[in-house]
N, C-alpha and C positions, 0 to 999 in steps of 0.2 A: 546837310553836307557832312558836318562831324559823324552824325552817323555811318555814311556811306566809308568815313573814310575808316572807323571803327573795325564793321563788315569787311572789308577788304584788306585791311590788315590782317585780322584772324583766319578770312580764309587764304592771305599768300602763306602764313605759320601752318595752318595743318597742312597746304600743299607739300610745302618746305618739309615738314618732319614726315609727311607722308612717302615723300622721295626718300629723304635720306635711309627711314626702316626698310623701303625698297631695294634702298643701292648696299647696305648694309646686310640686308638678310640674302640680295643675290651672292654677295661676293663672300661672306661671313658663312655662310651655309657653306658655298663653296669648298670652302677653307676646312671648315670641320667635318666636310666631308672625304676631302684626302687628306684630312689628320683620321679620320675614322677606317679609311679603307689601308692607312699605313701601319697603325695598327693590329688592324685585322691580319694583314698580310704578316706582319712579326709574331705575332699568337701562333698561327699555321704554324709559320716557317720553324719557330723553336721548337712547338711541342713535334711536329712529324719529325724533327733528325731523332729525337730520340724514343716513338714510340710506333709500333710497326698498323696498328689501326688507322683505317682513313677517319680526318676530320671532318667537322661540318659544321657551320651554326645558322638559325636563322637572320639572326640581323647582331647587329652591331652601334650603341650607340654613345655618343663621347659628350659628357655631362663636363662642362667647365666648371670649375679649374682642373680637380683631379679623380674625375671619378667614370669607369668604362663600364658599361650595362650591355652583359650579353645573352639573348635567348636563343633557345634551343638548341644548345655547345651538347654535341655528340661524337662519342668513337664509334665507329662500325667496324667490322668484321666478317667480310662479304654479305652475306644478307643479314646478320644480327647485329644488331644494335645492341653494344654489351654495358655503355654506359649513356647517361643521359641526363642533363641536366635542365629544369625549365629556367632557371635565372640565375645568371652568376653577375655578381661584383665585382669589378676588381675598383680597388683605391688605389691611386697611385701616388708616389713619394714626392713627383714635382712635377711640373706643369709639362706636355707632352709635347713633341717637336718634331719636325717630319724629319728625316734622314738620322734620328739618335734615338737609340734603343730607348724604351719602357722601362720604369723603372717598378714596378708595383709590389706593393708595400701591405695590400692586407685584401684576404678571400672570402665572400661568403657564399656559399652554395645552395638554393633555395631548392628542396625536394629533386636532389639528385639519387638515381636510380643506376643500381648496378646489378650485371645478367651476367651469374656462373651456368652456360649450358656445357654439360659434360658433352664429349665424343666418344661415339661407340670404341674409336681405336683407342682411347685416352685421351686425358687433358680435357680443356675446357678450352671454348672455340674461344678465340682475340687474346686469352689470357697468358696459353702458354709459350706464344711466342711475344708476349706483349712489349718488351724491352727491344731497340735496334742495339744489338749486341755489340755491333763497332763501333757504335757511339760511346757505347759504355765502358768498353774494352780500352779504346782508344778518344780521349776526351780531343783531342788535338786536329781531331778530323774534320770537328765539328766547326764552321766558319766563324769566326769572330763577329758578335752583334746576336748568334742564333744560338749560343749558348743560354742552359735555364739560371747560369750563374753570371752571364750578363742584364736581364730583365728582373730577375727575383732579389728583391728585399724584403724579404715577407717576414713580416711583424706577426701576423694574425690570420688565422686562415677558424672559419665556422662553417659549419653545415648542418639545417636542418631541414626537419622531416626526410632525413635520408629512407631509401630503400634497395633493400639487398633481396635477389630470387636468385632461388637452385634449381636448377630443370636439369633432372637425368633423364639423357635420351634413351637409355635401355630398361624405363620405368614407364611405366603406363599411367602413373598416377597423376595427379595435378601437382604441377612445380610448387616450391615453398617458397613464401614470399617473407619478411622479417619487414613492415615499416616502423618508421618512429622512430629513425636513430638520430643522435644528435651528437655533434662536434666543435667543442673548442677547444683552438692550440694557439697556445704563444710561440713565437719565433721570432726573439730577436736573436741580432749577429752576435756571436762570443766575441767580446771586445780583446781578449787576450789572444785569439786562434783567429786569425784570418782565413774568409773560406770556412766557417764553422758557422749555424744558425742551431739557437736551442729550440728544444719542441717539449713543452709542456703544455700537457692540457686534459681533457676525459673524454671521452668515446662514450655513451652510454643509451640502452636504451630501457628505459627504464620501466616496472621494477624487477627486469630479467637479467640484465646484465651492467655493468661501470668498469672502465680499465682509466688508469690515469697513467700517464705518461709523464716520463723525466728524464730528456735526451739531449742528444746533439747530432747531424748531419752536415755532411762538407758534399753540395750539391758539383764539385767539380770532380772529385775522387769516389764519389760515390760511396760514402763510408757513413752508416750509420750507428752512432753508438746510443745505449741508456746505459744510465745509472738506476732508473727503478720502473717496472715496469709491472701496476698493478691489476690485477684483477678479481674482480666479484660475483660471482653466476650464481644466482637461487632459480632450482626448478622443483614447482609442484604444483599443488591444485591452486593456490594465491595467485600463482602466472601463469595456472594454463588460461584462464578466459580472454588475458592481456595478448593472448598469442592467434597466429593466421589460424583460419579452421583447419586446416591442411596439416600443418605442423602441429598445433593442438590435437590431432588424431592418431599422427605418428607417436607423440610423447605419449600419450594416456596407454595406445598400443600395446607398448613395450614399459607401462608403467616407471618414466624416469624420474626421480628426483632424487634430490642431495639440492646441498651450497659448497662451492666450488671458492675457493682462493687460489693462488698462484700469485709467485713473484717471476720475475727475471732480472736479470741483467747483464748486459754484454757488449757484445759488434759484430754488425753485421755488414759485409764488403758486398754491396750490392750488384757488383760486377763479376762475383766469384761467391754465392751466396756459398756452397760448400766447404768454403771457408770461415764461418762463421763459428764464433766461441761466445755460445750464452751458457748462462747456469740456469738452470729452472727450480724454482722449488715448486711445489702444488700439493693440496690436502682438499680432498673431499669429504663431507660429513652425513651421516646419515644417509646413506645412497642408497636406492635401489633398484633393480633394472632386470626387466622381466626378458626372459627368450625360449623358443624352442617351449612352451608349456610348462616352466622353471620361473624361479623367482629369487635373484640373487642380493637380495640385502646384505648392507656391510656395515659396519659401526663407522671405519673411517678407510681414506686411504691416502697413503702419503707417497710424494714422488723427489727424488730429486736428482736432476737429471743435467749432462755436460752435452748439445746438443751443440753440432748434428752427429760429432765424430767421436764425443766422449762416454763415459762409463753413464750407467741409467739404474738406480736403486728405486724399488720399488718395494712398498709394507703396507699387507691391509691388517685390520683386527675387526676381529665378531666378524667374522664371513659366516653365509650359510648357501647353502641350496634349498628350495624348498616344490617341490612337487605333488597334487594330490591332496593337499591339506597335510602334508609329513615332512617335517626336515630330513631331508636325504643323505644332507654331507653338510657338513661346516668344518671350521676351523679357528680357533682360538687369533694365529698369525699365519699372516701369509708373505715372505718376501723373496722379492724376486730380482736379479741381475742379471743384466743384458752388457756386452761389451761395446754397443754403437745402437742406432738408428738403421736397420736394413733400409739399403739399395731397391729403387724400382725391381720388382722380380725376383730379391733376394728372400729369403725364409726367415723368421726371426731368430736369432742366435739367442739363446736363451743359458748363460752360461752355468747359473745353478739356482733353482727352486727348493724353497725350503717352507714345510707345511708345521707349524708348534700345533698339538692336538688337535688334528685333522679324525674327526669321526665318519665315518659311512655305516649304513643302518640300511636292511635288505628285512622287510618285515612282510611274510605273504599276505595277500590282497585278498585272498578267496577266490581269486577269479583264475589261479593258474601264475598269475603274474606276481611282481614285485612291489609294494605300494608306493605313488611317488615313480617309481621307476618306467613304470607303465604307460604313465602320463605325457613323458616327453615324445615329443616330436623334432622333427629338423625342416628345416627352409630352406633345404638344397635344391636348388631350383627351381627355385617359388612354390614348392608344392605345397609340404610341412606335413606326409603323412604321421600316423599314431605308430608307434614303436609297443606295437603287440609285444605276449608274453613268451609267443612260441617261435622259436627260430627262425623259420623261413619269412614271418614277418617284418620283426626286430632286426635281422643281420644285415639286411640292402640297407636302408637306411641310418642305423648306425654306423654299418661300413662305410659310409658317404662325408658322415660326420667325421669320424677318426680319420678317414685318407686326408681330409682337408684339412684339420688342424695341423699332421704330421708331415706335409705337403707346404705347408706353411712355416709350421715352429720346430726348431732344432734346441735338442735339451744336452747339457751338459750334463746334470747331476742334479737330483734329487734326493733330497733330506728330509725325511721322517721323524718328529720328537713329539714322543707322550701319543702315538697313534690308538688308534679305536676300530674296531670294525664288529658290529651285529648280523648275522646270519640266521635265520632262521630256516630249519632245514624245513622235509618236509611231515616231518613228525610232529612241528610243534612248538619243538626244542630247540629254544635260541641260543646259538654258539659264540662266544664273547670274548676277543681276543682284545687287550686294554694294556696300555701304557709300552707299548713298543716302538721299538728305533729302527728306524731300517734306511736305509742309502742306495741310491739306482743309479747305475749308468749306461743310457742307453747310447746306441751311435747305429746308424746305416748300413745293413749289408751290403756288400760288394756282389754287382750283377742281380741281386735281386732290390729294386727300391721298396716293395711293396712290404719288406721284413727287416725289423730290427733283430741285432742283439742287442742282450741285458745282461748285466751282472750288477751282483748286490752285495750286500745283509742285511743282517732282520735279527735284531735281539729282544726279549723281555728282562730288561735288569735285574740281577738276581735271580734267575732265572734258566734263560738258553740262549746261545748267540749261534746264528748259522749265517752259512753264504751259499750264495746261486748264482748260476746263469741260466741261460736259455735264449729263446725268440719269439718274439713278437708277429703276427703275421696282421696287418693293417688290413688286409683285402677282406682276409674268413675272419678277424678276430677272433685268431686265436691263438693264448699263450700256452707255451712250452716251456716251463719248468724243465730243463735236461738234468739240473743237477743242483740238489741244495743238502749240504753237508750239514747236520743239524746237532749241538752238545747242549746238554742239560745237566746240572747237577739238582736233581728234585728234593729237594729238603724241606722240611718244617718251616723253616726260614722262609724261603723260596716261596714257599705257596702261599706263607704270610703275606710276601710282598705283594702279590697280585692283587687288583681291585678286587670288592666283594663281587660284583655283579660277575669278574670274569672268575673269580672262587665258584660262585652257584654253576656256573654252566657247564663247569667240569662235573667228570662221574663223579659218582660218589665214593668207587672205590680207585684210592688213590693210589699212585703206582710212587717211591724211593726208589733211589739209586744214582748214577751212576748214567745215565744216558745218551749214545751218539746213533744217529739213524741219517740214509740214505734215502735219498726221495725222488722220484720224477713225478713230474703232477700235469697234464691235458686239460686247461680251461678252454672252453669256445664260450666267451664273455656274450653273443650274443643267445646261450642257451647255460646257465651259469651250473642249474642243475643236472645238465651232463656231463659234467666233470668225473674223468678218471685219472688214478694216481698208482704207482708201486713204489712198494718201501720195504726197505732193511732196516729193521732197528733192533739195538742190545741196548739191557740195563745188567749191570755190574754191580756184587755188592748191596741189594737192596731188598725192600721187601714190598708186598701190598697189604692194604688194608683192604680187608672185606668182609661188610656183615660182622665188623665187632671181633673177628680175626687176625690173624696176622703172620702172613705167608712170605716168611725170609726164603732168600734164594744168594745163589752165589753169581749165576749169569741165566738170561733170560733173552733167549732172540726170536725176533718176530720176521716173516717176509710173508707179501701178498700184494692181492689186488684190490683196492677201493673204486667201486663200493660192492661190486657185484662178488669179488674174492674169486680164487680160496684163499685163505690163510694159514700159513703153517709157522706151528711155534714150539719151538724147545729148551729146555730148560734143565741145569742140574743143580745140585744140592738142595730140592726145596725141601722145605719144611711147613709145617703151620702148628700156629701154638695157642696153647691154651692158657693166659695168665705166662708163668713163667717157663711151662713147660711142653715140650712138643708132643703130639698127639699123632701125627704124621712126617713123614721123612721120606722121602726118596732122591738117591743120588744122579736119576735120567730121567725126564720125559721127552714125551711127543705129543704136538697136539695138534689136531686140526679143523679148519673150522670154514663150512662150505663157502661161506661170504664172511662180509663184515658185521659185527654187530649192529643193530638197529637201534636209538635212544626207546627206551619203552618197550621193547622187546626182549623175551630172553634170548641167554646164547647160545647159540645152536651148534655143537661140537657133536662132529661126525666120525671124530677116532681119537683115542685117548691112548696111548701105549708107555707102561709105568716100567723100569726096570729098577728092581729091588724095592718095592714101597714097603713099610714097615709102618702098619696100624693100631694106635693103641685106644684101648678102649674105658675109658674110667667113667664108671657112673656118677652122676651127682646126685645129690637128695632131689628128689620132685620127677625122676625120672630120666632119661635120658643121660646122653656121655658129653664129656667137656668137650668143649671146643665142636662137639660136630652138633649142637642144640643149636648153637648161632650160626653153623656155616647152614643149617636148612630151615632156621627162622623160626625154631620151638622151641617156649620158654617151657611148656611142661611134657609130657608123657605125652611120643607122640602117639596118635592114634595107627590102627589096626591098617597093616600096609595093602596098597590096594594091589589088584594084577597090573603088569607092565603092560606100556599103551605098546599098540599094536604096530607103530612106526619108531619103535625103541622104545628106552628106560627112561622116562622124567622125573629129574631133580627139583622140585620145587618150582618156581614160579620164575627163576631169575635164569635159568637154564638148561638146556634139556641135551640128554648124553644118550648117542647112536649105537656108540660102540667103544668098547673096552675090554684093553688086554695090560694083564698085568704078569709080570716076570719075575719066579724066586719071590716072591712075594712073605711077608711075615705078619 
């Protein structure tokens, strides 16, 4: 009997608690279930006033006391799905209640994924309209309870295994994808600012990038500020295997690395982003970055910049180009100022470029072409033909290149100190112009866009200072020199100053005096070696050196055509002297000469006309007369004269004489 009455005790208890978990979990479920779908309904309701994407999640579920578990929380944007999260957290700050707002207190976000897909018209689909603009504009619109500053206490917000994809629609390649990012921020409320929450924390995906953060934001005015705002970027072969294939292939591509810092600090009026005042600093090191069949390494590059509407300073050092196996061009410094950040559509205002020993270096290839120069290509239009040596190859697609740079960038002013340029013609004979200054200001012709004017100078210190204008043609490239006024006083001094390398490349027979000349000059940059020029020049005062000679004159003027000529040159008072004394005089010449001289070749004068020459003739011991044994290269007795060749009289080896008339002669 005790038994029985045992047994039926126990089982009226688990009847009894078997009910109660029954009446409990109907009516308890119940309960947490319009606490869950209350909720839900608040999440919607806040996040859609203020963002223009449709919502969605899969479930929703509410963990007592304070903690809300949501899967598959997505934004859409008609068919794309631009963000996406599989599990988010929220903690909340006190126990939840149906008809009063949420109070939530801290975020984690478990492998959420974010979709930039470009549009053919622009912008990126869900992004760039992402904000409800009157919400933002206007906070007071928005119902009381559905504001994000009646729900939000957020203490803490984390995210990992993030991932970010770029899909451009007018790219045929496979999208870039970046995972592995990671996120934590502190945000408590600024006890002093009401309506103010700090945000410290780092962003990083590591070991390509770290940004730490040191802010504040007022979720009601939409006002975000920092005080410091860090960044760290190292790219090379250490982080290309860390990276997608896709993006691992564009970097290597285009060969990019450097380590990248960057500060800021500012605010930004999230309602008026245009109105924002940051200051940027940023310095990259070691960079290099391949394009076009070119390879631009840099030693460093510094930025510092008042953004979006202020001034933008810009300094590189040890810049180079390199093309070919050949350094093409570099530059010691390079700095650069801009007045603002161009406008969607605007062209970059470039107020003034300034290049410290900027060299270029044109050395023939053997193949017709320029070394280095040869090599490059353009990616205008996805193509990236080879920029041949001969014109009609080189000129479409360099023209494609220049229209679109100048299409794009507008130059103020350009500055030249300590310039360089090698030339070698095609003789051989490289022409070395070194340590010059010069200044350019280009601007837009009126009715014609495809043609700039220019005006400049161009001096070698100590030397010559000149000024030019002219035009620029973007379509033919090609420059017109109209007019460059050119003054030289050529002294001993003067040729002192020059570099050696630019001393060797000059004749050997050097010109004093007095110098101002007249110049127009015809470059078509995409064929450099048909270049033609005409010039007036006078020297004043001076004399030449030649062969050990020394041929004073009172004025000297020269006019012609380069390269093909004639030239014609006259001259009074000359002389030429032996030691102390003159050997030759005459008060007029004429000279003329069918082309220009050729480096290595002699000079070929096809009419000499003397009026009054006066000849003196003094023997020296060993044979021959002073001063005319050095003007024709014989130290003793010359030998027995031969007959004159049959297309005129030749002088020696340095130049040969057509025709000559001399007048009252002595």
């Amino acid at each position: 009997m005790r038994r029985w009455i045992i047994i039926g005790t126990v089982t009226l208890a688990v009847v009894l608690l078997l009910g109660f978990v029954s009446i409990w979990t109907h009516f308890g479920r119940s309960k947490t279930a319009e606490l869950e779908n209350w909720i839900g309904r608040q999440i919607v309701a806040v996040v859609q006033n203020y963002v223009q994407p449709r919502i969605a999640f899969a479930a929703l579920h509410y963990q007592p006391p304070r903690t809300v578990l949501i899967s598959g929380f997505s934004l859409s944007a008609g068919a794309q799905t631009i963000l996406s999260v599989d599990r988010t957290s929220l903690q909340l700050a006190e126990v939840p209640h149906r008809g009063k707002p949420i109070q939530v207190q801290r975020v984690e976000f478990e492998r959420p994924k974010l979709l930039f897909l470009s549009e053919e018209k622009g912008g990126l689909v869900g992004w760039t309209d992402f904000l409800n603009r009157e919400a933002v504009r206007r906070p007071e619109t928005v119902p009381a309870g559905r504001r994000f500053s009646d729900i939000l206490v957020l203490r803490h917000v984390e995210i990992h295994n993030g991932e970010v994809t770029y899909d451009d629609a007018g790219d045929d390649s496979a999208p870039m994808t970046l995972p592995g990012i990671d996120l934590t921020l502190d945000t408590p409320p600024d006890a002093e600012s009401p309506g103010w929450y700090r945000l410290m924390g780092t962003l990083q995906r590591a070991p390509v990038f770290r940004l730490q953060l040191d802010g504040r934001i007022n979720l009601d005015t939409a006002l975000l500020e920092f005080a410091k705002l860090n960044l760290q970027l190292a790219l090379g072969e250490e982080q290309y295997h860390t990276l997608p294939p896709a993006l691992q292939r564009l970097l290597r591509a285009h060969a990019v690395q450097g380590a990248l810092t960057a500060e800021a600090e500012g605010q930004i009026p999230l309602r008026k982003p245009g109105e924002s005042q940051v200051q940027v600093r940023a310095r990259l090191e070691d960079g290099t970055f391949a394009y076009g069949g070119a390879a631009f390494p840099v030693k460093s590059i510094e930025v510092d910049a008042q953004l979006p509407k202020g001034p933008i300073h810009l300094s590189a050092f040890g810049f180079a180009m390199m093309a070919g196996g050949e350094t093409i061009a570099s530059a010691d410094g390079v700095a650069l100022d801009l007045p603002m950040l161009p406008s969607a559509g605007e062209p970059l205002r470039i107020e003034q470029l300034q290049l410290d020993s900027p060299r270029l270096a044109f050395w023939r290839d053997g193949k017709g072409g320029y070394a280095g120069w040869s090599d490059l290509r353009t990616s205008s239009a996805r193509r990236g033909p080879r920029l041949a040596a001969d014109a009609e190859r080189a000129a479409r697609p360099a023209a494609e290149v220049v229209q679109g740079i100048l299409e794009k960038v507008s130059l103020g002013t350009l500055q030249v100190r300590n310039g360089g340029v090698l030339y070698e013609g095609r003789a051989g004979e490289p022409l070395v112009v070194e340590g010059f200054n010069a200044t350019l200001h280009p601007s837009r012709a009126q009715n014609a866009p495809e043609t700039w004017q220019i005006e400049g100078t161009f001096d070698v210190p100590s030397f010559l200072t000149s000024q030019f204008d002219g035009r620029f043609n973007a379509r033919t490239l090609d420059l017109d020199i109209e007019r460059l006024d050119l003054k030289a006083e050529l002294t001993e001094a003067g040729y002192a100053s020059l570099s050696p390398r630019m001393r060797k490349s000059l004749p050997a027979e050097q010109l004093f005096g007095g110098l101002t000349a007249g110049v127009q000059v015809h470059v078509p940059l995409a064929a450099p070696a048909q270049t033609t020029a005409q010039a007036q020049v006078e020297v004043t005062e001076g004399y030449v050196v030649y062969r050990d000679t020394v041929w004073p004159f009172a004025r000297l003027s020269a006019a012609g055509s380069w390269p093909e000529g004639p030239v014609n040159i006259t001259g009074e008072n000359l002389q030429m002297r032996a030691g102390e004394e003159s050997v030759f005089t005459v008060p007029s010449l004429a000279l003329e000469l069918p082309y220009v001289p050729r480096p290595g070749q002699p000079v070929e004068i096809s009419r000499l006309v003397l009026d009054s020459p006066q000849v003196e003739l003094r023997e020296v011991p060993g044979g021959g007369f002073a001063g005319w044994n050095e003007l024709l290269g014989k130290e003793q007795q010359p030998p027995a004269p031969r007959p004159p060749a049959s297309e005129g009289q030749e002088s020696g080896a340095h130049w040969r004489l057509r025709s000559l008339e001399a007048r009252d002669g002595a």
